[in-house]
C-alpha positions in Angstrom: 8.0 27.2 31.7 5.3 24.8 32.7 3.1 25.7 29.0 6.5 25.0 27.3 6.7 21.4 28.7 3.0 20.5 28.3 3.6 22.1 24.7 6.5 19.9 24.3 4.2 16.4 25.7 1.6 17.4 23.0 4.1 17.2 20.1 5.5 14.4 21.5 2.5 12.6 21.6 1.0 13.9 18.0 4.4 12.0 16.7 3.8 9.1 18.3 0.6 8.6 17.1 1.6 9.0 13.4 1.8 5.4 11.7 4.8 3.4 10.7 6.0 2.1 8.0 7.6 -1.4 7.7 9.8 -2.8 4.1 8.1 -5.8 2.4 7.8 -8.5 -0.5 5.8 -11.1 -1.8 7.6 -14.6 -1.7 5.9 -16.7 -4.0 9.1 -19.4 -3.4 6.9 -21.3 -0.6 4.1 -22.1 -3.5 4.8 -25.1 -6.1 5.8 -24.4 -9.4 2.8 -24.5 -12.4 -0.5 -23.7 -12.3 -1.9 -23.6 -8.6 -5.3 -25.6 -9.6 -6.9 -22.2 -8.1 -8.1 -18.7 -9.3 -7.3 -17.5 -5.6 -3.5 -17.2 -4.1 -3.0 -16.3 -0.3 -0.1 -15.2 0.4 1.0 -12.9 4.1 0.9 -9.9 2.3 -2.0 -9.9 -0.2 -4.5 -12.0 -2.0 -4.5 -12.8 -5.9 -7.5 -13.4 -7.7 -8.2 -14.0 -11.5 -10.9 -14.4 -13.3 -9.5 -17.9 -14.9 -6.3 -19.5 -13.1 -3.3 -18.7 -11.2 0.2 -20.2 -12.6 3.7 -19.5 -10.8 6.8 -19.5 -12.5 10.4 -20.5 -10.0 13.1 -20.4 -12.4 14.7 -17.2 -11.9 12.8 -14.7 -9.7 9.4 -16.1 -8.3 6.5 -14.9 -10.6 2.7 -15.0 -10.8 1.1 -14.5 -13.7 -3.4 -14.7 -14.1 -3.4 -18.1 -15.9 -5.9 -18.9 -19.2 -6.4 -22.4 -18.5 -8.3 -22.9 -22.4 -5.5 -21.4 -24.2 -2.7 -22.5 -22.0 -0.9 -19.1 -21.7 -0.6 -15.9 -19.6 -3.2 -13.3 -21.6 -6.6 -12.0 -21.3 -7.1 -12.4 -17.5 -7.4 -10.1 -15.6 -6.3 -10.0 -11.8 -7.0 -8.1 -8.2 -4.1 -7.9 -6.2 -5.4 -7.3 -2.2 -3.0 -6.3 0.2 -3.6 -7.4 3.9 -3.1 -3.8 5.1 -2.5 -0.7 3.3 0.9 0.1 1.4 3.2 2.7 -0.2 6.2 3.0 -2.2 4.5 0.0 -4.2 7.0 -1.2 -7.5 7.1 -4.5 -9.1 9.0 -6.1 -12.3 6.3 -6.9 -15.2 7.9 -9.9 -17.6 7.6 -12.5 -20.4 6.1 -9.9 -22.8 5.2 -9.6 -26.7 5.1 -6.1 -27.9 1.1 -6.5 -28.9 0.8 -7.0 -25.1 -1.5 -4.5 -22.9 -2.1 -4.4 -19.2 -4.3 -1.8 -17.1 -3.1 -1.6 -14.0 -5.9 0.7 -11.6 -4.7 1.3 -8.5 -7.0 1.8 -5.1 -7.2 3.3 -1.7 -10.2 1.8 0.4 -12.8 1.8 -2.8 -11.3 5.0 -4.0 -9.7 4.3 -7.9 -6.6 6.9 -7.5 -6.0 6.1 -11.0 -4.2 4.1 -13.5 -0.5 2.7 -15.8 -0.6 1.1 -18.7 1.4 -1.6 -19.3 3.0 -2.0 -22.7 6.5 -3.3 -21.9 9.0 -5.3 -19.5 10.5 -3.6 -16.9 9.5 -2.3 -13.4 6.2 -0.9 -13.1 7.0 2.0 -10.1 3.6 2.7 -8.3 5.4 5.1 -5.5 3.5 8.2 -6.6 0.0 7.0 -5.5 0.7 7.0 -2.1 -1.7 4.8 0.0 -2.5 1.6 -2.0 -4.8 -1.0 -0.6 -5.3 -3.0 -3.6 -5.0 -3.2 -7.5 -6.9 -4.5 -10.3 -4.4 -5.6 -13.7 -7.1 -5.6 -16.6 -5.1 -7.7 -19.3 -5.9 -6.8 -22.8 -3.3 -8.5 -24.4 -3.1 -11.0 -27.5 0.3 -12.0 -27.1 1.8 -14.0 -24.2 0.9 -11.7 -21.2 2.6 -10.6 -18.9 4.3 -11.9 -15.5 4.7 -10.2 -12.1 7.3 -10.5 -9.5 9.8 -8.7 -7.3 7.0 -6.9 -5.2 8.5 -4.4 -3.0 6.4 -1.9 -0.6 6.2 -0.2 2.7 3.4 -1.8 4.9 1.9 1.3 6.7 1.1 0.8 10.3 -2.4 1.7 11.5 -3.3 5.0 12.2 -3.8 6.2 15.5 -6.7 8.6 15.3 -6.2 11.9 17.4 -9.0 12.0 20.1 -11.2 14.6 19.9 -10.9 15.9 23.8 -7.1 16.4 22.6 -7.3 20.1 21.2 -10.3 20.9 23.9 -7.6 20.1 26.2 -4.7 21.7 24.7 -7.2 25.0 24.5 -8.2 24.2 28.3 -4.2 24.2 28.7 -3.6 27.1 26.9 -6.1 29.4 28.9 -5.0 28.3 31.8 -1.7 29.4 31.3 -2.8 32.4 30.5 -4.4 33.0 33.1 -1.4 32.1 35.4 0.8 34.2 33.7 -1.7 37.3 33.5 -1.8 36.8 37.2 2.0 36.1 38.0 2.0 39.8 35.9 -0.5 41.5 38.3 2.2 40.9 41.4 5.0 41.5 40.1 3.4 45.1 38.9 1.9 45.9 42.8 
């Protein structure tokens, strides 16, 4: 009976170490509307970074969009999207396309590139199926007006809890130790 209880604590705590998962957005609402002056955008989720300029759009849903400050438009610039802690279940809505428009999105783990989605029309651009995303990296090959992003929806993954490693030497310590109680318990009952 005890070895089913201590069997039951170790589940119990194997569970609870397991990390969470929280639902969230980016809101792009608290930023002014235009071009942000800036090829870097902080927000409490991630960090945007283009290779020209940033330029948000509030009519409608709040979108960002990697700015070409010489031709005045949303096309050939590219942008890393950063998260401030690991994600899953990562969709967004891709906008304000022309049909000569391409984006690469490559999507990342750590420094791990878990692959890629192309681009080539409106709609939502569902990134559920990679699992564990720490960042992205939208390489804009388009000629037409580019592409906007909004509507970011994820699941922020709580930090691991690493299992210690004295945990299964203890469990095994556990284990023989029972064993040896009930090999014992046994012996009596047979004299």
């Amino acid at each position: 009976m005890t070895f089913v209880r201590i069997a039951a604590a170790a589940g119990v705590a194997a569970f609870l170490s397991m990390g969470t998962a929280s639902a969230a957005t980016i809101d792009f609402s608290v930023f002014s509307n235009g071009s942000q002056g800036t090829n870097v955008l902080v927000t409490p989720n991630a960090t945007f970074t283009t290779t020209d300029g940033i330029y948000l759009n509030q009519g409608g849903p709040s979108d960002i969009c990697a700015f070409n400050t010489l031709q005045g438009s949303c096309q050939e610039v590219d942008m890393t999207i950063a998260f401030t802690a690991a994600v899953s279940g990562l969709s967004f809505l891709a906008t304000f396309f022309n049909p000569v428009d391409l984006v690469t999105v490559s999507v990342f783990n750590g420094v791990t590139n878990l692959g890629s989605v192309d681009i080539t029309a409106a709609g939502i651009v569902d990134l559920s199926s990679f699992g564990i995303i720490t960042s992205l990296f939208l390489e804009d090959k388009s000629t037409g007006a580019g592409y906007a992003y909004s509507e970011f929806n994820f699941d922020i993954r709580g930090a691991e809890v690493p299992l210690p490693a004295a945990l299964p030497l203890l469990a095994a310590g556990l284990g023989m130790m029972g064993a040896v109680g009930w090999r014992r318990k046994r012996k009596v009952i047979a004299v």
